[in-house]
C-alpha positions as CSV (number, residue, x, y, z in Angstrom):
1,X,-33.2,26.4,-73.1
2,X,-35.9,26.8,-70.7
3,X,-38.5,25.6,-73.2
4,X,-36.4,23.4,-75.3
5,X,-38.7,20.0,-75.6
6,X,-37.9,17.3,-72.6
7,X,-38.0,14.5,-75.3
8,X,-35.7,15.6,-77.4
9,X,-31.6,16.0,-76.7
10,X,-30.2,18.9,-76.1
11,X,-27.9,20.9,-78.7
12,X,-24.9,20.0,-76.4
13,X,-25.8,16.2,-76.3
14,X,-26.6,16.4,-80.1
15,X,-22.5,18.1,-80.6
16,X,-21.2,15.7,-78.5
17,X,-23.3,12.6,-79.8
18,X,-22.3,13.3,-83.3
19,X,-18.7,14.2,-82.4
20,X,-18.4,10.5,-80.9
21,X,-19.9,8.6,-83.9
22,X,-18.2,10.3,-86.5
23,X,-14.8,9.8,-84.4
24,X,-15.4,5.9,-84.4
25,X,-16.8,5.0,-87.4
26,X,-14.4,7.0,-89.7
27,X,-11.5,5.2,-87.8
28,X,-13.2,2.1,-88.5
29,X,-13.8,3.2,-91.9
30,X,-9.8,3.9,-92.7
31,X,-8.2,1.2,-90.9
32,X,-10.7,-1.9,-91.9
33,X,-9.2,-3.1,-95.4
34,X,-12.4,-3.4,-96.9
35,X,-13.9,-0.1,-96.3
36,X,-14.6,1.9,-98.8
37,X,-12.0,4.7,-98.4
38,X,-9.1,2.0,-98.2
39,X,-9.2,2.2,-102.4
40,X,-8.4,6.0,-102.7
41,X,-4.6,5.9,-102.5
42,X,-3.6,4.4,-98.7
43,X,0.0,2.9,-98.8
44,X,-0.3,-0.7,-99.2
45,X,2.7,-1.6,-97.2
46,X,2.3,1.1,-94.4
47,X,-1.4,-0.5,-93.5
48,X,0.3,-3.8,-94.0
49,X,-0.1,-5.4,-90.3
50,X,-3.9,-3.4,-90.3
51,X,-4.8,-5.2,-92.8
52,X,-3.6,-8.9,-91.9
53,X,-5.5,-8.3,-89.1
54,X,-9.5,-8.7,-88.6
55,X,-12.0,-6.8,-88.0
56,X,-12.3,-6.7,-84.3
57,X,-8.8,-5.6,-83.7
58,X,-10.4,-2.6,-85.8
59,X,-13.5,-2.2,-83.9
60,X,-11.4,-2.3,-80.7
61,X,-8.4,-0.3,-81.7
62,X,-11.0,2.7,-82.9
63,X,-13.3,2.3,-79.5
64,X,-9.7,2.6,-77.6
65,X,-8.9,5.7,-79.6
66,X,-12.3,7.8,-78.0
67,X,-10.3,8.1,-74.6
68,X,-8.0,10.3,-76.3
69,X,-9.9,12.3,-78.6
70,X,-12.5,13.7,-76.1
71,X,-10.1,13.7,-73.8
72,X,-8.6,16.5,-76.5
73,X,-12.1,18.0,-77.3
74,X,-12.7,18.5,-73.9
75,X,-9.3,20.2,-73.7
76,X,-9.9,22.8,-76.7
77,X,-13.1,23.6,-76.0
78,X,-12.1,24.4,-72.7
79,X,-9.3,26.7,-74.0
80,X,-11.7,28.4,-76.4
81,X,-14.2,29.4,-73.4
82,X,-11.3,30.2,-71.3
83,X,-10.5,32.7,-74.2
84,X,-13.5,33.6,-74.7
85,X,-14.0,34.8,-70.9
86,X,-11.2,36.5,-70.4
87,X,-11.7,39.0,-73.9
88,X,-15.2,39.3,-72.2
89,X,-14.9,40.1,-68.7
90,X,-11.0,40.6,-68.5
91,X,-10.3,37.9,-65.9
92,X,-9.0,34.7,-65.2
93,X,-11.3,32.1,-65.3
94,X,-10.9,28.9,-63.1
95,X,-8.7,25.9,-63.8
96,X,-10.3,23.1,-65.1
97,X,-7.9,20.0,-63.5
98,X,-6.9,17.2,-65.7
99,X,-9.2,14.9,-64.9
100,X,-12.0,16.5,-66.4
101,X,-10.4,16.2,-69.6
102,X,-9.8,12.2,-69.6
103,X,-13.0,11.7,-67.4
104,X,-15.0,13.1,-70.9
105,X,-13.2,10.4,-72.2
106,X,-14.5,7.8,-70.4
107,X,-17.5,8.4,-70.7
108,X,-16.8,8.5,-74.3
109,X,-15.2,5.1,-74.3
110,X,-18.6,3.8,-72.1
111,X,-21.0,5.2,-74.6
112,X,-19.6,3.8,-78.0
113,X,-21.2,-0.2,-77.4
114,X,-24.3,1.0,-75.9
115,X,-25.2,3.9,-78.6
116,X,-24.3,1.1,-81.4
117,X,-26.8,-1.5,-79.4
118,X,-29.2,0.8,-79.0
119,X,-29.0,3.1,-82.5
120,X,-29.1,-0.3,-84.8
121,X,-32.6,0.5,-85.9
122,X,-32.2,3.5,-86.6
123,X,-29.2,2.7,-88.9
124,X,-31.2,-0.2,-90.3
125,X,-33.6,2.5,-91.1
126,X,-31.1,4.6,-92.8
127,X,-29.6,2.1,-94.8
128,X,-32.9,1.3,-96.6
129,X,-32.2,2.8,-99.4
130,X,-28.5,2.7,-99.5
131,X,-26.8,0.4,-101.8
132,X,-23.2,2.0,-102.1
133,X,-20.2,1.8,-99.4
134,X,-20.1,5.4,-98.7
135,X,-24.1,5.6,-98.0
136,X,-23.9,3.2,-95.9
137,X,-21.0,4.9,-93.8
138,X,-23.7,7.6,-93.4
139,X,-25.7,5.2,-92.1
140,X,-23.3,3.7,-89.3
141,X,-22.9,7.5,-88.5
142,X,-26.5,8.7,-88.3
143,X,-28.2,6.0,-86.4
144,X,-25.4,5.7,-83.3
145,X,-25.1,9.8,-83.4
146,X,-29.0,10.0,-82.5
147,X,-28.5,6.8,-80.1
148,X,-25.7,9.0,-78.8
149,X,-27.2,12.0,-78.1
150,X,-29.8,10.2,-76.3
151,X,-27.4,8.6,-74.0
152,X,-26.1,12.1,-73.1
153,X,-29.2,13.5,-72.7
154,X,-30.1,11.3,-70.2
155,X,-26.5,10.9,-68.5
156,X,-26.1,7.5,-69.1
157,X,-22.6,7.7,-67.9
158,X,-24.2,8.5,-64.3
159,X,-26.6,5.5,-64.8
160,X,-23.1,3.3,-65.2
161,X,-21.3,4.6,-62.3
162,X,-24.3,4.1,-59.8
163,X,-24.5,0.5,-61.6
164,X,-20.5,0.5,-61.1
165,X,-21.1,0.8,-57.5
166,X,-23.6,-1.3,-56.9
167,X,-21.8,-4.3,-58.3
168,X,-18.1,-2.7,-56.7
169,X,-19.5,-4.2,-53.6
170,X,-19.4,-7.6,-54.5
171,X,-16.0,-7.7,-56.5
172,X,-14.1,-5.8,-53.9
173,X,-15.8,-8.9,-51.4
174,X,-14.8,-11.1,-53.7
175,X,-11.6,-10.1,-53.8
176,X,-10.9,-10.0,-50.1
177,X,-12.3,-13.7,-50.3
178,X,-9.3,-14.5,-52.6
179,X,-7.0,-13.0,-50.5
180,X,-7.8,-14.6,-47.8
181,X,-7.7,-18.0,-49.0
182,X,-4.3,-17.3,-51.0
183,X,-2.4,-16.0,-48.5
184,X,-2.3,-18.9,-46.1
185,X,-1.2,-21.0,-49.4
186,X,1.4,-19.2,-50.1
187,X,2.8,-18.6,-46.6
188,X,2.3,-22.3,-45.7
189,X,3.8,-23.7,-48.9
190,X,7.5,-24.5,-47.3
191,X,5.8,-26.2,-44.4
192,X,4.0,-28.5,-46.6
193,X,6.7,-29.1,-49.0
194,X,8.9,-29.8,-46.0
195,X,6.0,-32.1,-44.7
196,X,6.2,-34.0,-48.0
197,X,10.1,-34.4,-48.3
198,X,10.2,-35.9,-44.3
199,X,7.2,-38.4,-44.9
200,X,9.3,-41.3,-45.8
201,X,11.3,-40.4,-41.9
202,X,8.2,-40.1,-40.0
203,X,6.9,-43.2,-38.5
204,X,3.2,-43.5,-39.6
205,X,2.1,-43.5,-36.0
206,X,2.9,-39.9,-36.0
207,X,1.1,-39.0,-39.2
208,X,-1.8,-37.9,-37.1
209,X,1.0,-35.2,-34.8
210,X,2.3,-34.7,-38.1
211,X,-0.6,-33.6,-40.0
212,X,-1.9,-31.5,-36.5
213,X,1.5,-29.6,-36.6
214,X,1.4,-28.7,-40.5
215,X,-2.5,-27.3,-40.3
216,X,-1.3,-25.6,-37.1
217,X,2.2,-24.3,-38.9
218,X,0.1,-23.2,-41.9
219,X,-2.4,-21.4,-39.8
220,X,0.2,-19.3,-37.6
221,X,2.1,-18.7,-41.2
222,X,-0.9,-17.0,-42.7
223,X,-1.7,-15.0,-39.6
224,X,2.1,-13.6,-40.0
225,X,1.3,-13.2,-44.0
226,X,-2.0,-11.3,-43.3
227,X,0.0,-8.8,-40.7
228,X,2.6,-8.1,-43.1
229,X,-0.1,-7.4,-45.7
230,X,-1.7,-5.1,-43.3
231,X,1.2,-3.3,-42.5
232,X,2.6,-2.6,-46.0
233,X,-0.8,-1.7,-47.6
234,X,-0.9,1.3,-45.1
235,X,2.8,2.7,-46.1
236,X,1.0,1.8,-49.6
237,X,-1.6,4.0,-48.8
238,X,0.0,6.7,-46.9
239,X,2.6,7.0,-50.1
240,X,-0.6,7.5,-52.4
241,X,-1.7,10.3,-50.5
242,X,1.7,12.2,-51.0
243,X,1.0,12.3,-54.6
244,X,-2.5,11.8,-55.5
245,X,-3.9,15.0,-57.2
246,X,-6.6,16.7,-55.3
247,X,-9.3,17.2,-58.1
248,X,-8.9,13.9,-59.0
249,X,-11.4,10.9,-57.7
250,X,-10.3,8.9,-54.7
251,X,-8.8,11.9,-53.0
252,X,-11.0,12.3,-50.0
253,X,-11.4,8.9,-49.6
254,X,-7.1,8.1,-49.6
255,X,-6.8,11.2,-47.4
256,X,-9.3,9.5,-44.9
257,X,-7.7,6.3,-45.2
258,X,-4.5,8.0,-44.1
259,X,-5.9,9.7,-40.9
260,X,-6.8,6.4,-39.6
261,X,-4.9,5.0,-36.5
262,X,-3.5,2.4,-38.6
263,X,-2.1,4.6,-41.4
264,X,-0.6,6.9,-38.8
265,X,1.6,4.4,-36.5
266,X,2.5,2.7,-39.1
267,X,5.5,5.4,-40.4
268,X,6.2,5.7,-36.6
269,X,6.3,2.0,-35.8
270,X,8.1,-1.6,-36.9
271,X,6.0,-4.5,-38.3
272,X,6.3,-6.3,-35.1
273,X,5.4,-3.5,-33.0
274,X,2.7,-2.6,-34.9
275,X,-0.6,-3.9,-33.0
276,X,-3.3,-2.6,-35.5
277,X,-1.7,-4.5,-38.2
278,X,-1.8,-8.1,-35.9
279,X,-5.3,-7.2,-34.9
280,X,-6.5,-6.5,-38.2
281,X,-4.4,-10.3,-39.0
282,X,-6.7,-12.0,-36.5
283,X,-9.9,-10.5,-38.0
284,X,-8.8,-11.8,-41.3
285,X,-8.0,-15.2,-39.3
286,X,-11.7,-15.2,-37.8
287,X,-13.3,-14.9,-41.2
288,X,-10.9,-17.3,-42.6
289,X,-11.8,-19.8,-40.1
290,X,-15.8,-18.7,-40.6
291,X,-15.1,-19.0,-44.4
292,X,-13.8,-23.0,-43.5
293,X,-17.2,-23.6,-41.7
294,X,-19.7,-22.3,-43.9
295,X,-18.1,-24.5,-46.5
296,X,-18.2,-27.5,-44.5
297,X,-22.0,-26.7,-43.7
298,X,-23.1,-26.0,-47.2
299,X,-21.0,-29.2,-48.6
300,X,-22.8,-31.5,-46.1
301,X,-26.0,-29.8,-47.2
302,X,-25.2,-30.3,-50.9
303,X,-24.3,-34.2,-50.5
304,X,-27.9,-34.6,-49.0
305,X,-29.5,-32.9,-51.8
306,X,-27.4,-34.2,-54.6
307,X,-25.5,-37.2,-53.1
308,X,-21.8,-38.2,-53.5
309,X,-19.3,-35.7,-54.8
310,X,-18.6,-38.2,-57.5
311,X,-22.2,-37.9,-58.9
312,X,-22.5,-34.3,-59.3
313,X,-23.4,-32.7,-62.4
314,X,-21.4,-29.5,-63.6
315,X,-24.7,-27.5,-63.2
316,X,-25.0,-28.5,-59.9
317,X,-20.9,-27.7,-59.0
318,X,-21.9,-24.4,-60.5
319,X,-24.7,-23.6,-58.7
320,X,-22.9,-25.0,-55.0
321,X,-19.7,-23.0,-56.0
322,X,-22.2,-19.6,-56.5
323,X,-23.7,-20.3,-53.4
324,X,-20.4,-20.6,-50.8
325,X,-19.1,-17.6,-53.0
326,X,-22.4,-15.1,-52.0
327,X,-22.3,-16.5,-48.6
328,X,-18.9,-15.9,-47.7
329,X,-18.9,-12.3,-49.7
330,X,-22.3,-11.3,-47.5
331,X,-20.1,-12.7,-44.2
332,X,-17.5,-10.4,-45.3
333,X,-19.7,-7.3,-46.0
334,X,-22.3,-7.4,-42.9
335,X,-19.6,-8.7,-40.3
336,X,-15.5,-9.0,-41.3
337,X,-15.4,-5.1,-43.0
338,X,-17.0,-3.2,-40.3
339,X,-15.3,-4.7,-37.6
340,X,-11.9,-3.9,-40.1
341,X,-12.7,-0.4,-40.3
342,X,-13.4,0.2,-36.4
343,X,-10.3,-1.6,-35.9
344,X,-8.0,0.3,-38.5
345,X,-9.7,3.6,-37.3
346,X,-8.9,3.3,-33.8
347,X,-10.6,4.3,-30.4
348,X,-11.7,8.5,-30.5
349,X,-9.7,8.9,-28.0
350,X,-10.0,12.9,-28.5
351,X,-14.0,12.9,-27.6
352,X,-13.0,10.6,-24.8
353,X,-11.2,12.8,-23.3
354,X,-13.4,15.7,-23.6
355,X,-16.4,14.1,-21.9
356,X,-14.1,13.1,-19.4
357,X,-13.0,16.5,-19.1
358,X,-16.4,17.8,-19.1
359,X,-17.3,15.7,-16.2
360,X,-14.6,17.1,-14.1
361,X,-15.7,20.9,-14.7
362,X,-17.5,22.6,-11.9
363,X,-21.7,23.1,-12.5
364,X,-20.5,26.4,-13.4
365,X,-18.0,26.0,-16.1
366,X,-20.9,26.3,-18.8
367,X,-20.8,29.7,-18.0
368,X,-19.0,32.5,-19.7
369,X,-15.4,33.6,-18.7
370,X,-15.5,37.1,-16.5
371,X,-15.2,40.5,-18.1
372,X,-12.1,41.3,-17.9
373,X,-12.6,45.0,-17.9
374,X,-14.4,44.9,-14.5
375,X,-12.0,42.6,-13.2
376,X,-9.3,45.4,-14.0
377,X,-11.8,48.3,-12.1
378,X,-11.9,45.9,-9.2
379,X,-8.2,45.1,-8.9
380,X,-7.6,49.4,-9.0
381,X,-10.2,50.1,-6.3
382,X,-8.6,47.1,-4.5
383,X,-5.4,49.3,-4.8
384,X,-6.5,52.1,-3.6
385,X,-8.8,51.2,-0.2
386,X,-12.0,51.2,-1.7
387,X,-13.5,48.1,-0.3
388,X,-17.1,47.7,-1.8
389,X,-16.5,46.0,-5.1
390,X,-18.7,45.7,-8.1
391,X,-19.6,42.1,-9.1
392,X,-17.9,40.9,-12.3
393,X,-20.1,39.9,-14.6
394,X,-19.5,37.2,-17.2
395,X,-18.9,38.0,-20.6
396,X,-21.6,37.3,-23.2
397,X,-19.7,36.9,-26.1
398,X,-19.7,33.8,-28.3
399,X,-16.5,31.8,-28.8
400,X,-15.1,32.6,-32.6
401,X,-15.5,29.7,-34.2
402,X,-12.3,27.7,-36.0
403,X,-12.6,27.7,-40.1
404,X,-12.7,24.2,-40.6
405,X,-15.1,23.3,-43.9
406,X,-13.7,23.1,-47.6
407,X,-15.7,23.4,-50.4
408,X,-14.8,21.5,-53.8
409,X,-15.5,24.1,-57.0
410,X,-14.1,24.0,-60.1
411,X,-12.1,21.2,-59.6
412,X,-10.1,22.2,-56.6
413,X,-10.8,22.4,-52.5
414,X,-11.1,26.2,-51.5
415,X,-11.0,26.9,-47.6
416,X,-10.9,26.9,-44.9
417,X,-14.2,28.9,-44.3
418,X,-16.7,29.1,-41.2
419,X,-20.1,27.4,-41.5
420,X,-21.0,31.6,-41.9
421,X,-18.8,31.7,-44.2
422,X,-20.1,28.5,-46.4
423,X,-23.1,30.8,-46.8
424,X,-22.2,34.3,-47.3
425,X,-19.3,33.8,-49.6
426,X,-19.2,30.0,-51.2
427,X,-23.6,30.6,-51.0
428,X,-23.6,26.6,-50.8
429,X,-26.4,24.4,-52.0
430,X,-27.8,21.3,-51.4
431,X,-25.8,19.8,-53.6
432,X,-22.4,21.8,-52.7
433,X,-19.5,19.2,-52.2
434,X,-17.9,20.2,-48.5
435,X,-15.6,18.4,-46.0
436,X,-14.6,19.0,-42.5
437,X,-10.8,19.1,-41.9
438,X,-9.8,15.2,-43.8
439,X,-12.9,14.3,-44.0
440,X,-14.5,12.3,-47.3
441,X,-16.6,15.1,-49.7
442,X,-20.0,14.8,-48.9
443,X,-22.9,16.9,-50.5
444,X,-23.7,19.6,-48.1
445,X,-27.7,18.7,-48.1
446,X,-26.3,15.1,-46.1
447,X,-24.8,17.2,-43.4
448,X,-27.6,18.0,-40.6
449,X,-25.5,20.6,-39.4
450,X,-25.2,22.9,-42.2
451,X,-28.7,22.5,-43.2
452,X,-29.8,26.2,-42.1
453,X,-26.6,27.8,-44.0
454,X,-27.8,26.3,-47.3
455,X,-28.7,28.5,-50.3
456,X,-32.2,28.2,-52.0
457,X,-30.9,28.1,-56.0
């Protein structure tokens, strides 16, 4: 494989890209009512509801259908190696998790539109000379399996999940936006209703009071609503990571989540006892109240540019509405997360107190314990008279250290192993998935620590 041509797809991308065309487009093939297999004997009234339908619900019902059948390739192809190995070297091979099955599904799924994009002309090619239903069925088949096997080739799927989270950035903003100006409605919703029903009581001098009290009541309501959020995501959290399968994505990430100072008081402590969740409310409150301002700025910029409210166009709404939404997600990003996450992680106490305890230590506490064998000669000659002792000498040998690194292979974490270890048994690379203790999996060339145990492959 060594010399196969870089331009041209591999025989594993070429299976796999064929696999997936012929999977859609003979679905499409059976289920549309004017294909040209529907005449060869299908029971009218069983593809009744099929054909009453059009031809999108086709196209989308058969793209659907690619989660579960390479999800099943994946799955006996994996038996059939697994079979294969253990005739051949009489052993167990690893376990492939679950996941790996449906992820080959996805990606499946994520092909199908952009192989049929990109492969149209080589299926307008193909159908040159094709006048009959079933030539042009070859057609369909040939020009997306080649656009196929291109997009495997060159791991399009990877190109989509670096794209994915590139632009996760902004939705997950954009979702704590929403949140944050929901939950004040909802939470303040009696109080205005309440306001509304007692307006015809209230003497109009004290709409003013009145008006003060319902922004304050509404305020201090969503405050309440964003602690109780707060606190019940983190049992939401700390449930997850009871069940959620190792080998699976998200696992590192949940079990870091769940070490957090926040995650950990939080089974220990009530809702109104629980400070990280009110602290993390008034950091939602700050933004909320950050949010209000940049709005106010950017409407009383927009009126000078474009005039009354009244006059606006709907490009220009469009364009004022983009611009508070990027604003408030980038206030979010650069300033309200970080300051989340160093609240819901809490203070290291643990390296505070070890500096601290350093500090105290004597000049000499760097130095190695005493032998203990010469302390033992020293106590006997003390026992017997024999006054000149011999000076005990510190001992020279290293503290073990603690196994504390996992490794992720073959879909499962293996450890705990020494950084020695990492390197003589696991022979790590650069690209080696490790973790300390809870940590998040990171690739072990990112750690500077474990960059002299790495194996040259």
């Amino acid at each position: 494989m060594n010399n196969w041509p870089k331009f041209l797809p591999d025989p594993t991308s070429c299976a796999r890209g064929f696999a997936l065309s012929i999977s859609f487009w003979l679905i499409v093939s059976l289920l549309w009512p004017n294909a040209y297999y529907y005449s060869y004997g299908f029971s009218r009234r069983y593809w009744y509801t099929i054909r009453s339908s059009d031809f999108q619900a086709v196209i989308t019902f058969a793209w659907l259908c690619q989660i579960l059948l390479f999800s099943f390739y994946h799955w006996g192809v994996t038996k059939v190696a697994e079979w294969m190995e253990i005739r051949r070297h009489n052993q167990q091979p690893p376990t492939v998790s679950a996941w790996q099955h449906w992820r080959e599904g996805v990606i499946a799924f994520l092909t199908v539109p952009a192989a049929i994009v990109m492969g149209i002309p080589a299926i307008a090619l193909f159908m040159l000379p094709i006048r009959s239903s079933s030539g042009a069925l070859v057609a369909l088949i040939l020009g997306s399996a080649i656009a196929s096997a291109y997009l495997y080739h060159f791991r399009f799927a990877k190109l989509l999940k670096n794209l994915l989270k590139f632009l996760w950035i902004f939705y997950a903003g954009l979702l704590k936006i929403l949140e944050l100006l929901l939950v004040p409605v909802l939470t303040g919703t009696p109080f205005f209703l309440l306001t509304v029903a007692t307006a015809e009581i209230v003497p109009k001098q004290l709409l003013p009071l009145t008006t003060f009290l319902l922004v304050i009541w509404v305020l201090l309501s969503g405050i309440v609503g964003y602690a109780a959020l707060q606190y019940w995501s983190a049992h939401l959290v700390n449930w997850a990571a009871t069940w959620w399968p190792a080998d699976s994505p998200g696992y590192g990430r949940i079990q870091a989540r769940k070490a957090w100072k926040h995650n950990r008081t939080a089974s220990s402590q009530s809702f109104v006892r629980h400070t990280t969740s009110w602290h993390l409310a008034a950091n939602d409150t700050t933004n909320l109240i950050y949010l209000n301002l940049i709005a106010i700025v950017l409407g009383a910029i927009a009126f000078l540019l474009f005039g009354e409210s009244s006059e606006w166009s709907e490009t220009q709404e469009e364009i004022l509405g983009s611009a508070v939404a990027l604003v408030w997600v980038a206030v979010w990003h650069f300033w309200g997360w970080p300051r989340e996450v160093e609240i819901a992680r809490g203070k290291p106490e643990a390296k505070k107190s070890q500096s601290s305890a350093k500090k105290k230590r004597s000049p000499n506490s760097n130095s190695p314990p005493p032998n203990p064998v010469e302390q033992d000669l020293n106590q006997l000659k003390a026992t017997t008279g024999i006054n000149r002792m011999k000076p005990v000498r510190r001992s020279t040998q290293p503290t073990p250290e603690v196994p504390q690194w996992y490794v992720f292979r073959s879909g499962e974490a293996k450890g705990p192993y020494t950084k020695l270890q990492l390197w003589e048994v696991q022979e790590i690379t650069a690209r080696t998935k490790v973790r300390r203790r809870e940590a998040e999996w990171q690739r072990a060339g990112e750690i500077p620590e474990l960059a002299s145990y790495l194996t040259q492959k």
